[in-house]
C-alpha positions as CSV (number, residue, x, y, z in Angstrom):
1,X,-4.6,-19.3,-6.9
2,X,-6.0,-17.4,-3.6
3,X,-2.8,-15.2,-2.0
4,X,-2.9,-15.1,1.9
5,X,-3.3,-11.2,2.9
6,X,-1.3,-10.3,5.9
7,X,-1.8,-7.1,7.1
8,X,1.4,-5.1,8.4
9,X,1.0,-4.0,12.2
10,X,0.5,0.4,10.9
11,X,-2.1,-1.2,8.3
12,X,-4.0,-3.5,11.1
13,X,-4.2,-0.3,13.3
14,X,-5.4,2.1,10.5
15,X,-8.1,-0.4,9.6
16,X,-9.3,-0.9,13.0
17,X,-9.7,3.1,13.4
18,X,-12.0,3.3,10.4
19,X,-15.8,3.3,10.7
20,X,-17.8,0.2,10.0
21,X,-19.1,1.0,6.6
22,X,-14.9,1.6,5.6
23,X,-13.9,-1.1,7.2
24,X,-16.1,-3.2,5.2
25,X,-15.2,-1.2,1.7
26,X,-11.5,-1.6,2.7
27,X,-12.2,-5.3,3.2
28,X,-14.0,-6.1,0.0
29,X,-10.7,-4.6,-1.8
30,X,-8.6,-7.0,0.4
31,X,-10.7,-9.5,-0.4
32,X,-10.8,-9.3,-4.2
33,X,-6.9,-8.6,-4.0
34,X,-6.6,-11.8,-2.7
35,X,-8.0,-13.5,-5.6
36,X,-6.5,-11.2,-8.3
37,X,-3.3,-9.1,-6.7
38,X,-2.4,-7.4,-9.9
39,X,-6.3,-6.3,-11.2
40,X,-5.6,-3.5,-14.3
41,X,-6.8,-0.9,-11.7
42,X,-3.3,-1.5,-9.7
43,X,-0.2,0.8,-10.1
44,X,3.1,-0.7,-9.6
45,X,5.0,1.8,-7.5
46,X,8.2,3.1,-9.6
47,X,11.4,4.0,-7.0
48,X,10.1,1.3,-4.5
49,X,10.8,-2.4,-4.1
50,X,8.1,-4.0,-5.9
51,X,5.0,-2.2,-3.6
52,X,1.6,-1.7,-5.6
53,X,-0.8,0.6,-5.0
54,X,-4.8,0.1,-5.8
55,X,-7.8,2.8,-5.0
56,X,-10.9,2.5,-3.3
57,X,-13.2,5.3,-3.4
58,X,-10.7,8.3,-1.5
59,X,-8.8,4.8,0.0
60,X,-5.4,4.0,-0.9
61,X,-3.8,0.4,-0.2
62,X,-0.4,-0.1,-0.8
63,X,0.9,-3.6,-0.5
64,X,3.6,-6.0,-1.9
65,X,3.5,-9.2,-3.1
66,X,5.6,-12.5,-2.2
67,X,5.4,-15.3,-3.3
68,X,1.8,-16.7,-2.0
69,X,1.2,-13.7,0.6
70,X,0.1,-10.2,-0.4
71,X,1.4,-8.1,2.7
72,X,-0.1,-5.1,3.2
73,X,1.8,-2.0,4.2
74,X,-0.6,1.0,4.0
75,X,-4.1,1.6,4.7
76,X,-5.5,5.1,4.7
77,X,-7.4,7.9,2.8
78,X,-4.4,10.8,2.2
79,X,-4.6,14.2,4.0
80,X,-5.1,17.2,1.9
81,X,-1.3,18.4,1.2
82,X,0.6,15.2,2.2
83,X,2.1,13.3,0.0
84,X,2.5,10.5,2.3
85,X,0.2,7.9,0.0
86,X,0.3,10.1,-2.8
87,X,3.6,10.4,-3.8
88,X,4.9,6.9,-3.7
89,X,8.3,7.0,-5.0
90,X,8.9,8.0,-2.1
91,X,7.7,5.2,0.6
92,X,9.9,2.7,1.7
93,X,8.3,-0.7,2.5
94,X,7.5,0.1,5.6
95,X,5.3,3.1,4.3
96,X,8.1,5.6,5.8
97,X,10.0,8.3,3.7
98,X,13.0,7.7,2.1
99,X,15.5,10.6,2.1
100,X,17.7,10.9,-1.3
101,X,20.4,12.5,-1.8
102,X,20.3,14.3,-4.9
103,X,22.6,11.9,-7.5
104,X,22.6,8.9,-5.9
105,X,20.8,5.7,-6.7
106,X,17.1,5.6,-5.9
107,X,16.7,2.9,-2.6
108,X,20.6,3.4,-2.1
109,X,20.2,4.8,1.3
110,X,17.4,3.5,3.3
């Protein structure tokens, strides 16, 4: 079974911004995603809503999958310090932080 890869409007913008030779990498990954969503290089992201996160060289894409879609949420390589795509418990599904309050339930207040 082949999933249909939507990109989410951030992710389309970050691709286009990347040089040729990302672009392509970034596409192979999307590609073989496709065809394999889960490969045993995927982390499921724990605190989320069901997003997955795969590498690709110093690349992180984070994407979710429904039914027969794989929509993707995030495309980019992480800034030294932020913890924007490497500390994923704490995106939301559309790849912005969630605030906690300390005690209450993780995804409770979004």
């Amino acid at each position: 079974m082949s999933y249909r890869v939507t990109l989410a409007p951030a992710a389309a913008r970050q691709l286009r911004k990347h040089d040729p030779q990302v672009r392509r990498r970034l596409q192979a990954a999307l590609d073989l995603l496709a065809v394999e969503p889960r490969p045993p290089a995927a982390t499921r992201l724990v605190g989320g809503s069901g997003e997955w996160r795969v590498r690709t060289g110093d690349y992180r894409i984070i994407y979710e999958i429904k039914d027969d879609e794989l929509l993707v949420l995030v495309l980019g390589k992480p800034c030294p310090g932020s913890k924007l795509l490497s500390d994923t418990a704490s995106l939301s599904p559309l790849g912005r932080r969630i605030e906690t309050n300390p005690g209450s339930s993780p995804g409770g207040n979004e």
